[in-house]
N, C-alpha and C positions, 0 to 999 in steps of 0.2 A: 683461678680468677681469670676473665678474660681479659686480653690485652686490650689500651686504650681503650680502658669502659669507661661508657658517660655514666657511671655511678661514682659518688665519692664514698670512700669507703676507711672507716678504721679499722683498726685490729686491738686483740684484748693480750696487754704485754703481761709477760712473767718479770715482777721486779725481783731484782736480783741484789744477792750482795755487792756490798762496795769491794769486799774482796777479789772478787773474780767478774771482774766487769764484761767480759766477753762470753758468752754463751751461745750455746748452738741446739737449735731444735727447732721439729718443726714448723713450717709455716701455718699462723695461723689462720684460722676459717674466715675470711673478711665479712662484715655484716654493710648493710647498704644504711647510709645514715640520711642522707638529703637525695634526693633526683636533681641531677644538673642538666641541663638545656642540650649537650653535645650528643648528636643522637648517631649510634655505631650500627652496626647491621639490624641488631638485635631491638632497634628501637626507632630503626626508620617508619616502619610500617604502622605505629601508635603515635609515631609523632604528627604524620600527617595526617592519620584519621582523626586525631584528638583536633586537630588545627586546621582545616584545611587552607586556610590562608598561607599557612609555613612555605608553601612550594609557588611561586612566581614564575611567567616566562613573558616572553616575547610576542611567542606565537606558537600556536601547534596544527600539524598535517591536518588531522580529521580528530573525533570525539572519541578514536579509540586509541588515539597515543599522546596520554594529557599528561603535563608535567610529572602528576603525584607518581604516575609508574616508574618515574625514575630510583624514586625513594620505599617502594613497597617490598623490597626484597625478598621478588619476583622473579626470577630468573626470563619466564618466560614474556613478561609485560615490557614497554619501551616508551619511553618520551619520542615523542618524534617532534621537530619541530617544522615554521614555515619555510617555504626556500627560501633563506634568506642569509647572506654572508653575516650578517650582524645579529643574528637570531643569538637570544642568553635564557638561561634558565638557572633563578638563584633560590635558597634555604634559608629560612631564618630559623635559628636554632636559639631565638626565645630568650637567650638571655647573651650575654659576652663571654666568651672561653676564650681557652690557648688552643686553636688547629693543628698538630699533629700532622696529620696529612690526609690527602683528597685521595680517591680513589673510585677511578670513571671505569667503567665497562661498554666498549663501544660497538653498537649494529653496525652494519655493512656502510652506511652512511655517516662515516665521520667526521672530525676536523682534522683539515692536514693546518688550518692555524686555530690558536685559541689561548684564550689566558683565561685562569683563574685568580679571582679575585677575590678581599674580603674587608667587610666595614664594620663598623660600629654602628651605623646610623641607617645604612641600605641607600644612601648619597654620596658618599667620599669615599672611596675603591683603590684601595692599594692591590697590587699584582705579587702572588708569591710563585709562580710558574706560567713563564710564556712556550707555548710549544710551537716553532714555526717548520718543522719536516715530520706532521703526525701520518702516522702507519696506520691508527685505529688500534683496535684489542685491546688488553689491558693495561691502564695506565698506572700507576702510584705514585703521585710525586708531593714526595715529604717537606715539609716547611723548614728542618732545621738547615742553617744557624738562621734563619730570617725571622725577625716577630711576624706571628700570622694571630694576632688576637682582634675578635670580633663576636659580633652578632648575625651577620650575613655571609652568607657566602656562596660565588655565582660561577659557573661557565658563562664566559663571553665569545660568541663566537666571531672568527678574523675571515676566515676562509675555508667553506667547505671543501672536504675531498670528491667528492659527485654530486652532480645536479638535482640531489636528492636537498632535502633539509641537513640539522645534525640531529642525530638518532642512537639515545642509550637508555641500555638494560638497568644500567646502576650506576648512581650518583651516591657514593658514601663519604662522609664526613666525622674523621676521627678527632678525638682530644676531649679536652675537660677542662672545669672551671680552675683558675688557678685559687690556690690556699688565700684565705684574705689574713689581714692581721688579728694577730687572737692572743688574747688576756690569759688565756686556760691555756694549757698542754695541749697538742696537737702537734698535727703532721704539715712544719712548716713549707716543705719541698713537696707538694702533691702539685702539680703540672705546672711550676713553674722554669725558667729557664735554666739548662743543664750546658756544661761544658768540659770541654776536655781535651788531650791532643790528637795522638792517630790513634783512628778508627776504622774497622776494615771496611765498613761500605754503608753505605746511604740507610742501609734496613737495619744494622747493627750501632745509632749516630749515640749521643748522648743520651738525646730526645729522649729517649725511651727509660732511661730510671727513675723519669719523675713522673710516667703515664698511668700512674696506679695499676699495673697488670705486672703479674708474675703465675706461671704453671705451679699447680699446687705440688706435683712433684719435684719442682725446681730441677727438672731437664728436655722440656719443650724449648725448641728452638722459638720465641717468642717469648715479644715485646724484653727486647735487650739491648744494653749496650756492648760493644765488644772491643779491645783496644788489637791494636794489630802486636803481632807478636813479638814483643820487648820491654822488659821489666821495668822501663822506667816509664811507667805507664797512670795518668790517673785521670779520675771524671768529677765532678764537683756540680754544686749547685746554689743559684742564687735565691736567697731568702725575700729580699726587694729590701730590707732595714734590717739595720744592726739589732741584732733577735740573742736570747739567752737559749741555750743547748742544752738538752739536759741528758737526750741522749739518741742516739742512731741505730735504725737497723737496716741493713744490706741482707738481700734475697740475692744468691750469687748461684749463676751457673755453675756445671761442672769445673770452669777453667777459672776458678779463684783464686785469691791473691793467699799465698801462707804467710808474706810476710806485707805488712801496708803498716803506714802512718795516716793517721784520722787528723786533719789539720783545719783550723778557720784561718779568716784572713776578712779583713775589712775591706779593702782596695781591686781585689782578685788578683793582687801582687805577691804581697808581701804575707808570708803564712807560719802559722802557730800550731806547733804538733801537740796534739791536748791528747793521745792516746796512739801507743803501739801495742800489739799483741804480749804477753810474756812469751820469754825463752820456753817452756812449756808446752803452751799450745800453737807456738811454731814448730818445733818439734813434731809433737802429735802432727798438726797440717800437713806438714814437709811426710811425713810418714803413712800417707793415705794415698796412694798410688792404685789405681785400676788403672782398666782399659776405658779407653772414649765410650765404648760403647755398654759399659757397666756403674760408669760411674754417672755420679748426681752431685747437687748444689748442696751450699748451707746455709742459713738463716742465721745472721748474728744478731745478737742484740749487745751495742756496749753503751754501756750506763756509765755514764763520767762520774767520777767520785766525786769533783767539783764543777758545776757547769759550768761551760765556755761561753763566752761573748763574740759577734762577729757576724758579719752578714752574708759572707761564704762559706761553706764547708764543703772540702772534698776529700776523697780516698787518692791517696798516691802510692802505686805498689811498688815494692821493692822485691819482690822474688814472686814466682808463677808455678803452680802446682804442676807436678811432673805425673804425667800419665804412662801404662804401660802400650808402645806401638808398635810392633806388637810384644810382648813378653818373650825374652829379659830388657830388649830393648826400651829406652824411655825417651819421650815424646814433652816437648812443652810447646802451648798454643799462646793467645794472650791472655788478657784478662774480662771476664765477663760477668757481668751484674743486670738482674730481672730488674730490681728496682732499689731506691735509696731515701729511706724515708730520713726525715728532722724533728724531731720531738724537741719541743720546749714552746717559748713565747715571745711575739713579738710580730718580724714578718712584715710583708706587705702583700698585695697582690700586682702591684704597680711593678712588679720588677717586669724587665724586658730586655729582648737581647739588642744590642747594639746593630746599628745600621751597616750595611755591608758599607765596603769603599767602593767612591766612583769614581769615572774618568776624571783625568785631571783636565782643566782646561788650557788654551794654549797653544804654540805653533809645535810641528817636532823641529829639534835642530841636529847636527849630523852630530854624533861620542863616540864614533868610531869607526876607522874607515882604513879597507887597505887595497891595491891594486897590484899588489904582487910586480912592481916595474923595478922590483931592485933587483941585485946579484944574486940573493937568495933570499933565504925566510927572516924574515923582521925578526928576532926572539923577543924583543920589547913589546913587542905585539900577541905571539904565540909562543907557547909551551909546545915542544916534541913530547908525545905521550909513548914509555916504550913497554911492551909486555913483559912484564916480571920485573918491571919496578915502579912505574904509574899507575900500572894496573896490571891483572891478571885474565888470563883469557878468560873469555865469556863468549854468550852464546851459541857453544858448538864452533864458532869460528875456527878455521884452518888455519888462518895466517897468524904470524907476531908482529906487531908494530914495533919498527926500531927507527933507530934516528941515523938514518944515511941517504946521502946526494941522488941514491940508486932508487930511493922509493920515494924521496921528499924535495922539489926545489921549485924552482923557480925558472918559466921559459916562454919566451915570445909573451911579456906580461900576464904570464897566467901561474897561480901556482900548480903544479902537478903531482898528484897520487897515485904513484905508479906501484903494481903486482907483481914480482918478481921469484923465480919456482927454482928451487935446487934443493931437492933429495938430502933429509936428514942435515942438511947443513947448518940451521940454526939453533943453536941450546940459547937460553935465555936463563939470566941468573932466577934459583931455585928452582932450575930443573925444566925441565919439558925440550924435547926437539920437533922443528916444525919444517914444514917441506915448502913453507912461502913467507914472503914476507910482504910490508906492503908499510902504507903512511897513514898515521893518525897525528894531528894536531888542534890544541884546544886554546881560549884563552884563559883558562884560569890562574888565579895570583895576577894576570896580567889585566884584563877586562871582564870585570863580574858587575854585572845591572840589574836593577829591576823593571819590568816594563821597558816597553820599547818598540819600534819599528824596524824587523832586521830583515836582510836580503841578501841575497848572493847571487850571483850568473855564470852559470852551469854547464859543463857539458858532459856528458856521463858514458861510461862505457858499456857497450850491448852482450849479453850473452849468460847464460841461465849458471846461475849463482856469484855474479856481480854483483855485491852490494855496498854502495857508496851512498854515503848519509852525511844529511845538511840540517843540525839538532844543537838543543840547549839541553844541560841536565844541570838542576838544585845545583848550587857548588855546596851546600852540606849532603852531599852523599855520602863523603867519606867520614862523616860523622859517627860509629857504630850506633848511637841511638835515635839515628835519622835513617839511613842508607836509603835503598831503594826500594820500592818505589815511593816511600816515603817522601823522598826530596825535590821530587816530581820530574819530568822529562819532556819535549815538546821537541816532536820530531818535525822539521819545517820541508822537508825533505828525502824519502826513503825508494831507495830503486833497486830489485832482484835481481836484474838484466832483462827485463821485459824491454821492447823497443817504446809499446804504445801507453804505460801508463807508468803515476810514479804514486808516492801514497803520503798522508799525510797524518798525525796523531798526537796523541794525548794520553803521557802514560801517571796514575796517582794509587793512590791505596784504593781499593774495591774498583779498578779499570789500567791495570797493566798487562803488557806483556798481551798475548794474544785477546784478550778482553778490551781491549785499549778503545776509550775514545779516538775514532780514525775513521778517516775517509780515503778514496783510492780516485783519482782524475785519470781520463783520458787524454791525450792530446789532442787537440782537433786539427782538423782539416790536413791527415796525413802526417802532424808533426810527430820526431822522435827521441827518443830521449839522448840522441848523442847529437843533437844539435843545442844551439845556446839556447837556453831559458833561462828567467829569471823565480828564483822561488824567494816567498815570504810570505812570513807572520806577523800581523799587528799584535802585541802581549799588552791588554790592559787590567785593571784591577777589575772590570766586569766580562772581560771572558778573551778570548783569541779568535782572527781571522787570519785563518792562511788562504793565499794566491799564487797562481802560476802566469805567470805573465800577465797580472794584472787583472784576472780572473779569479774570483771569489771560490775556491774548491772544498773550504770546511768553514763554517759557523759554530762555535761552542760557547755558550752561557755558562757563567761561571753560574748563574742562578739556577739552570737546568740540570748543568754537572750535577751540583751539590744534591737538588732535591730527586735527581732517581739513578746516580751512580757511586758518587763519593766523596771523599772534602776534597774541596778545592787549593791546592797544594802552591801556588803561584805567588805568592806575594812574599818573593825574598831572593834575592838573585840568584842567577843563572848563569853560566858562561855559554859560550858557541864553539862546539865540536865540527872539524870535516876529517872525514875518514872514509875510507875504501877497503873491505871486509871483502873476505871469499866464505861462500859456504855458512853453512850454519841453521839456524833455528826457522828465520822468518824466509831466504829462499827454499829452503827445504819442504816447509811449508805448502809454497805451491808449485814448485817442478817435481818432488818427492822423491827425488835422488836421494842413495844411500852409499854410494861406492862411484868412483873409488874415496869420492872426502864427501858429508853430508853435505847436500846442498848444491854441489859443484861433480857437474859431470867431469867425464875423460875428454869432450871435446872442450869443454872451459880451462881445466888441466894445460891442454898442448895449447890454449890460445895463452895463458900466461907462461908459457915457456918459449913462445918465440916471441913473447915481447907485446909493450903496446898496449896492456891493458891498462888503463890509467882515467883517473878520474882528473877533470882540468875545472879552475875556478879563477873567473875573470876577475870579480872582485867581492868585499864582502864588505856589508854597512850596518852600523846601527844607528837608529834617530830614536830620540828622547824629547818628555816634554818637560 
């Protein structure tokens, strides 16, 4: 069955004993019972022959690039529209569904600004994607968590990219009608709102097990959810009203759950386990081991012996099937589910997902401020982070952070992170000897916020694999069922020992680590990075601006993040790290030194052996609203 089909579609269940509620077999053959209004590739081309009114614009180039070619799935036909910065071309799709997501294909003539929009009426226009730095090519930007339900839905254009019109190949519009309330048995969860916690990426969100689409072999990488890898993992879905359950089935990818709890809950709080697996066929489960590339999904159906009450139901897993990667070796990934049907009655269609949070209103006032003008490091303020007890080395780094006058103090009002190099000299409790050392200090336990206006000013040290960073990380990192990059990261500040630039980022589940939401500034007019600048981030509940002297150098929508990279991980506090790192993953990256330490040549070596190399911080601020 195709992913995000605009057909609603049942299946014909095998009722089973009350004895063994759980069964596995497979998917059935779905039959098309209603035509819904939401039209997928596969039905753009009848939808506007059948209507031609369904397709609107603004205006068009000439009689040979009319809106409908947007929607003929055409490869070779184009909407073109008039020059015009305000030029829109919308779809009415006939009746009201849940959006899913847009999906543009753009000629040489794009938009570098534009919103998509969608209404009920084709008058009142809510926005579920603003794009203000478009590149053109292909776009997809997914609606979850935001309600995107409607009957219209439009590109607005903000600002072309060339002095042409805006001009695309293809305008697709995925989703379906959501389930209405029903007297009879049915599938209360057919496009209604899905939830859950980490997720590996924007294409793998909740959204997707309540799109009616699963691969009939249940191992296409499509229309799924996927949880990032760790067993305390689940996805649930809203029925819109307290609904009677009579029973569920999960079409589950290869990396399904052996062990879950099937749970409702009225509130989306508080939750009632109405069904575990037996000892049995956890067992069996647990005993199904292949390789990734041999193995397949299964089909459950579990029939509650007494139906449940509740207007939630979700899977919560508890253990994750083990693959072979390769043989004897075993492998576990997260959890992933095609889709999650709700049999019983009741229901609503009126369910919808909660409004994202917005700026708070207000002035900012200063919650935290230090200038480094004492005899040495405030501890009331910071934490000394030392290797091999606050933490453990990471990133390929050469040095160990420890807590001595030699790499951490305080001088001519500045705090100083200084590098320091002597051969085999430092062990670190549980083992490791490291040939430098250096200073990392954080606030955590001392100063943890959410939101905020933080800053610091800077002076940095020059020379290829110097790396000193000016960053917030989750303070649940240390959580094992959070870590990283689960707890999310927000680097306000990051330098290799390049003179002329410094870089800035955004690390979450589906964009860490060298994927990372991140932008890179130059200095201008000759500036370098080892004189004073000031760096910061504004952290709101709708997205982050970072600045370099008061220069805007990254713009990030939490709305954008979400709909074409990953969740947006921000809305829970953060501390503020500064540190000075030799070597490793991110300068290795781009000077591509391997010796004599990754990252850090033999002329960086002798410059932290005679001293001197050290990162200095004038002072560092937080404002709050």
């Amino acid at each position: 069955m195709p992913p995000r089909t605009s057909l609603l579609a049942t299946t014909t269940l095998a009722l089973l004993a009350l004895s063994a509620p759980l069964a596995f077999s497979a998917p059935p053959q779905p039959r098309a019972v209603q035509a819904a209004a939401a039209w997928n590739t596969d039905r753009a081309a009848e939808a506007v022959a059948a209507r031609p009114a369904a397709v609107t614009t603004s205006g068009t180039e000439n009689a040979g690039t009319p809106a409908s070619a947007a929607f003929d799935s055409n490869p070779a036909t184009r909407w073109a529209s008039d020059f015009a910065d305000n030029a829109w071309i919308q779809v009415d799709l006939g009746s009201v569904i849940r959006v899913s997501q847009v999906k543009l294909e753009w000629e040489a003539a794009y938009g570098k600004q534009y919103v998509l929009e969608i209404s009920r009426n084709g008058t009142d226009w809510t926005d579920f994607y603003t794009e203000n730095e478009g590149t053109g090519g292909t776009v997809t930007a997914h609606t979850y968590p935001q309600e995107a339900t409607g009957r219209y839905v439009r590109m607005r254009g903000v600002e072309r990219a060339t002095a042409w019109g805006y001009s695309l190949f293809s305008f697709q519009v995925f989703g379906g009608e959501p389930a209405p309330a029903s007297t009879t048995r049915s599938n209360l969860a057919l496009n209604h709102p899905a939830y859950g916690n980490l997720y590996q990426h924007a294409g793998n969100s909740p959204a997707f097990v309540t799109d009616g689409g699963w691969p009939a072999d249940l191992k296409a990488d499509q229309s799924r959810w996927s949880s990032d890898w760790n067993q305390n993992r689940w996805v649930g879905v809203d029925l819109g009203a307290r609904s009677t359950i009579q029973s569920v089935d999960l079409y589950w990818e290869a990396a399904y759950a052996v062990n879950f709890d099937l749970q409702v809950s009225d509130d989306n709080r508080n939750w009632r386990t109405v069904y575990q697996p037996s000892a049995a066929q956890i067992a069996e489960r647990r005993a199904d081991i292949k390789s990734p590339g041999d193995a397949v999904g299964r089909h459950d159906t579990i029939n509650l012996p007494t139906p449940a009450t509740g207007r939630y139901v979700r899977i919560l897993g508890k253990e994750r099937r083990s693959f072979y990667n390769p043989a004897p070796s075993t492998a576990q990934f997260g959890y992933s589910l095609y889709e999650f049907q709700v049999w019983g009655t009741g229901g609503s269609a009126a369910a919808a997902y909660p409004a994202l949070p917005q700026n708070p209103g207000g002035a900012y006032r200063q919650t935290f401020f230090d200038d480094f003008t004492g005899s040495g490091l405030d501890r009331d303020k910071w934490r000394v982070v030392r290797t091999g007890q606050e933490m453990g080395s990471v990133n390929g780094e050469s040095q160990a952070y420890v807590d001595s006058p030699d790499n951490i103090k305080t001088q001519n009002g500045a705090l100083v992170l200084e590098s320091k190099y002597c051969k085999g000299c430092t062990t670190v409790p549980g083992g490791g000897t490291y040939d430098f050392t250096s200073g990392r200090v954080d606030t955590n336990t001392k100063f943890d916020f959410t939101y905020g206006r933080v800053s610091a000013r800077m002076k940095l040290p020059v020379g290829d694999g110097f790396w000193p960073a000016f960053w917030l990380l989750g303070s649940d990192v240390d959580d094992p069922s959070v870590s990283w990059p689960g707890s999310g990261e927000t680097d306000i500040m990051e330098n290799v020992g390049y003179a002329n630039w410094t870089s800035t980022a955004l690390h979450g589940p589906g964009y860490s680590a060298a994927g990372n939401v991140g932008k890179s500034q130059t200095f201008p007019n000759g500036g370098r990075a080892d004189q004073w600048h000031t760096y910061a981030v504004e952290w709101t509940p709708e997205g982050m601006v970072f600045t370099v002297d008061g220069q805007v150098v990254q713009t990030t929508s939490r709305q954008k993040l979400e709909s074409t990279r990953g969740q947006w991980v921000f809305d829970h506090n953060q501390y503020v790290i500064l540190n000075l790192a030799l070597g490793g993953a991110y300068p290795a990256g781009h000077n591509q030194v391997t010796t004599p330490y990754w990252g850090l040549p033999q002329s960086s070596v002798d410059r932290v052996a005679q001293g001197g190399v050290k990162a200095e911080i004038d002072w560092v601020r937080v404002e709050q609203k």
